[in-house]
N, C-alpha and C positions, 0 to 999 in steps of 0.2 A: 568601349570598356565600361561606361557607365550603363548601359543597357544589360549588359552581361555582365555586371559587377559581382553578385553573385556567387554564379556559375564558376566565374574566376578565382573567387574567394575560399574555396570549399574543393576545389580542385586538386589533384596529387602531384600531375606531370602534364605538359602542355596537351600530349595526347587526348584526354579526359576535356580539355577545353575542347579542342578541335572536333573530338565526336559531337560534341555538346551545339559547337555553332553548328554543325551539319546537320543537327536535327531541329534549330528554329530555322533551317533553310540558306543559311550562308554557305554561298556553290566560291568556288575558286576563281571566276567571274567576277563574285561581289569582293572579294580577298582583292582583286589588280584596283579597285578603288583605291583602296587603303596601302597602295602601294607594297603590294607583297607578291611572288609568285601563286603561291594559294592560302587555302585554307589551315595548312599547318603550318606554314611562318608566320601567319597572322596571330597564329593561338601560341607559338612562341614568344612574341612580343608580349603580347597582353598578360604572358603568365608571370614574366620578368616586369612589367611595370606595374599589375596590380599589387599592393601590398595583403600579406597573408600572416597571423600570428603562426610564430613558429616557421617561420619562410625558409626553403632551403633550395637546394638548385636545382634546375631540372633534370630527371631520372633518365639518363642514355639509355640505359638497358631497356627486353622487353617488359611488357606490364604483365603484372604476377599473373599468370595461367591456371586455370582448375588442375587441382591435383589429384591420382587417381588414389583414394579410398577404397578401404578391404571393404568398410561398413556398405557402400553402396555399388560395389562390385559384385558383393556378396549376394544383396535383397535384389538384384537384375536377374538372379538366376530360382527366383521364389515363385515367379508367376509361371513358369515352366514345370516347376519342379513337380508344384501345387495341380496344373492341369495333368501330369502325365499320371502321376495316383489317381486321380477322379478317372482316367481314361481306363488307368488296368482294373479299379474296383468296377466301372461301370461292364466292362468285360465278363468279371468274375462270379457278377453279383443276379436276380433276377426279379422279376417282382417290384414287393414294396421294399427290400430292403436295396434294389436299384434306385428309386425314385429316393432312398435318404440318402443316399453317396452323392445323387445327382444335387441334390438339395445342396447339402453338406460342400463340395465340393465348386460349386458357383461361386457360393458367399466364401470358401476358402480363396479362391483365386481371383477373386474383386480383394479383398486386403489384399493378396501379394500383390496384385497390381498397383494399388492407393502406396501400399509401402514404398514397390520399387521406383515409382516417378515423382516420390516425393523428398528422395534425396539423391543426391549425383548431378548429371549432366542433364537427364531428364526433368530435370524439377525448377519450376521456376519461381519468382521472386513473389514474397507474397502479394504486393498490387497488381502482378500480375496472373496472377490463379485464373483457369481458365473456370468461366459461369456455370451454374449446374445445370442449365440447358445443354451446354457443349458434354459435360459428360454425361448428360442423358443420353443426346444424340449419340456418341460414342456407345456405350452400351449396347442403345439399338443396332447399332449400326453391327458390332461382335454377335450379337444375336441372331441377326441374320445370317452372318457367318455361317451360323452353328445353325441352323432351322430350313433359314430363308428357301435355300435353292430345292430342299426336301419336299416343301408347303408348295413352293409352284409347281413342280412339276405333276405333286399330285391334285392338285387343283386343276392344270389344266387338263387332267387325265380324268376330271369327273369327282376326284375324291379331295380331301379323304377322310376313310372312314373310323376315324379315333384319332388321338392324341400319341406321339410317337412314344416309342417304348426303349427305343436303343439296342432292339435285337433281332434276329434276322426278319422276324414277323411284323418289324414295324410297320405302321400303316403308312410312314413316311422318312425318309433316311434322314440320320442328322450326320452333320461332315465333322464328325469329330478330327481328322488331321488339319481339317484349316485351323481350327481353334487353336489346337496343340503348337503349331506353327506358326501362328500370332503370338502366342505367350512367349515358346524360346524364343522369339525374335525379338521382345524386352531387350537383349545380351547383345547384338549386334547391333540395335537401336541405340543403344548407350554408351556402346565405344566408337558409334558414330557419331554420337552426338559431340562426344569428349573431344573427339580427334579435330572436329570443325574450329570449334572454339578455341581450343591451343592456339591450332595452325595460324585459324585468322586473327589473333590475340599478336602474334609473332610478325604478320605481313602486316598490321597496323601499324605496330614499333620500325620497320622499313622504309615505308611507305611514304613519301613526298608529298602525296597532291589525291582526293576523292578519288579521280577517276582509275587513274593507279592503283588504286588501296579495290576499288570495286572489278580490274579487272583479274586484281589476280586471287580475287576471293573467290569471285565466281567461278570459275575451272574445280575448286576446290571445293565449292559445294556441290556440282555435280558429280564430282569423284565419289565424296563419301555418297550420295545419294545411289548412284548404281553400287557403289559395295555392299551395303545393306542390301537392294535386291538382289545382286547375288546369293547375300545371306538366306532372305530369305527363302530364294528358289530354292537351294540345298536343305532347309529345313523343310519346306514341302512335303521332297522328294524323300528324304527320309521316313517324314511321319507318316505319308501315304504308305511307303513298303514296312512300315511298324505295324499299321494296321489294316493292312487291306486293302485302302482306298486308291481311286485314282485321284493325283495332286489335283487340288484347282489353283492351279498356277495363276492362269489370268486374274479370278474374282479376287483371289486371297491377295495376290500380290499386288493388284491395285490398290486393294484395304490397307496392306499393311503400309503402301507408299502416301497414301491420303494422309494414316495415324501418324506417320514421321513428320512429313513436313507439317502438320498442325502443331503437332508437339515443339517440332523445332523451332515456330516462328512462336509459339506462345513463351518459351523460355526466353527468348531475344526480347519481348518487351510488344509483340505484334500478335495480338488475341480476337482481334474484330475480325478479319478475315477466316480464321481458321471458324470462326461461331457460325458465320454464314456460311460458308458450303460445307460441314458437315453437317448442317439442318438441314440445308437444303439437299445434298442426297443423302440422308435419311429421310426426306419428304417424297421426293422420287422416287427412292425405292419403294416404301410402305405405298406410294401410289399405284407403283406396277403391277404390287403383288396383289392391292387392292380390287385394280383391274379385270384380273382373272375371274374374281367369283364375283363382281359387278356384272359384267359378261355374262352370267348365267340368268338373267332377270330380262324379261321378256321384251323383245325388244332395243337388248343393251349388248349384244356380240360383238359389236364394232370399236367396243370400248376394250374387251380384251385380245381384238385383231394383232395391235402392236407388236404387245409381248408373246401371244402363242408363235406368230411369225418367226420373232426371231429365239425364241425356243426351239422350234422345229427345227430351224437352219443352224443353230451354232450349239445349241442345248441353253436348260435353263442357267448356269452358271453363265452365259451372256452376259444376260441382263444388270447383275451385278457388276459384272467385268465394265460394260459402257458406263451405266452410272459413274462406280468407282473410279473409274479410270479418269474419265472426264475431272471428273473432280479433281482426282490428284495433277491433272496437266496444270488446272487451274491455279492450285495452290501453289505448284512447284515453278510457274512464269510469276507470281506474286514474290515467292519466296527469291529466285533471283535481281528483283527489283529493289529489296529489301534487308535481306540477312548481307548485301552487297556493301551496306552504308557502312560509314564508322561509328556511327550512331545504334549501330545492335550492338557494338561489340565493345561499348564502354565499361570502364571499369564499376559499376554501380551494376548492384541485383546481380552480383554474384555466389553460384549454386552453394551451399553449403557443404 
């Protein structure tokens, strides 16, 4: 109690202690020391014997839950809205007055996106903001999206010969339905994100003992995690038959599972993981594509071997897809070790 006197002092309801000792590493183990079954009768005791100005009894019920707001229901559905105009003007338009819609319409849908993940379920606490390297990476990483698979495949075909234009004549295709399919996916990202934190806000307040509390969180961030890709796969499929395209299931939907779980663990208070593996494949990838026209310098073919390989054999959307994907297994076995604790889901650095 004197080590965590603190902690104790500032606290609302034992629960708030007990996530608290789980994150300077007191397991249920070190709780039978102190003669308690675990970590949450321990954090019951200490909340009752520390003194508190204004002291009152401990809170039975669950601990207050995000609640769902119009305001930020609302701004979830801006970054979609924002990309499917930039799609019909870029449609409509040809020339230079395409290149000012294209313009116009990026920097429209970077604010809707800045908006929509800076309030709700999306949004996390300000010590916890993710670096402007991560949304560097991030951007890149949407950029490729929209470019990437365009640039290799005419790279490895010798070209190409200009800068792409958006129209049948381009010298290389941009995939405007992944885009379009990443932005509406904001709307399912965010009543994913809501649903997690309820739920496991609620199995906290249940809960007896760490590993209890982690086993029945875990089942439940898997659930939401495949509903979103559900999500997402139906918005795909839609935006490809809006426009044309064939879905990139694989590349988009690895992308768009990498952007969740980073997003997700950075709202919980876990930002160091999510920095390093979206550098790192965004470093991969710019490597890959690098690759290609490395491989044209005399001498250096063995260097773009990898990636034509497995272009030829799966198409350039591949390459994205492993990177991506990888990454997201990564994130997504971290994120189980993690968003698992009671210690992500304290009542402190709650979304606005």
């Amino acid at each position: 109690m004197h080590r965590h006197r603190e902690l104790c002092e500032r606290a609302v309801d034992p629960l708030e202690i007990a996530a608290g000792l789980e994150a300077h590493g007191v397991t249920d183990r070190t709780a039978t020391r102190f003669r308690h079954r675990d970590v949450f009768s321990l954090a019951e005791e200490m909340y009752a014997r520390v003194p508190r100005a204004g002291d009152t009894a401990p809170r039975s019920e669950a601990p207050d839950s995000p609640k769902v707001r119009a305001d930020w229901a609302l701004l979830t559905l801006l970054p979609g809205a924002l990309c499917a105009a930039t799609v019909t003007g870029l449609r409509l338009t040809e020339g230079r007055p395409r290149l000012a819609v294209a313009v116009v319409g990026v920097f429209a849908i970077s604010l809707g996106l800045r908006a929509a993940v800076r309030r709700g379920p999306l949004s996390a606490a300000r010590a916890w903001h993710p670096t402007t390297s991560t949304r560097a990476w991030t951007c890149g990483l949407l950029a490729y999206a929209l470019l990437g698979d365009g640039l290799l495949a005419a790279g490895i075909e010798g070209g190409p010969d200009g800068p792409p234009t958006g129209g049948s004549g381009s010298p290389w295709p941009i995939a405007l339905a992944s885009v379009l399919a990443l932005t509406l996916a904001v709307v399912p990202a965010a009543w994913c994100a809501h649903l997690f934190a309820v739920r496991a806000r609620r199995r906290l307040a249940t809960s007896r003992g760490l590993e209890e509390f982690a086993s029945s969180v875990r089942p439940l961030l898997l659930g939401v995690f495949g509903l979103f890709l559900c999500a997402l796969g139906g918005l795909l499929a839609g935006s490809g038959a809006w426009l044309g395209e064939p879905p990139a299931y694989a590349a988009a939907g690895a992308l768009g599972a990498l952007l969740l779980l980073a997003r997700l663990l950075t709202v919980h208070g876990f930002t160091h993981a999510p920095a390093v593996i979206l550098a790192a494949a965004g470093t991969a990838q710019a490597l890959a594509l690098v690759s290609v026209f490395a491989g044209r310098l005399p001498g250096c073919s063995l260097l773009a071997r990898p990636v034509e390989t497995a272009a030829a054999a799966w198409g350039p959307g591949s390459v994205p897809a492993l990177v991506w994907g990888g990454a997201a297994l990564v994130l997504l076995i971290h994120a189980t070790r993690t968003l698992t604790r009671a210690s992500a889901h304290a009542a402190h650095g709650d979304t606005p």
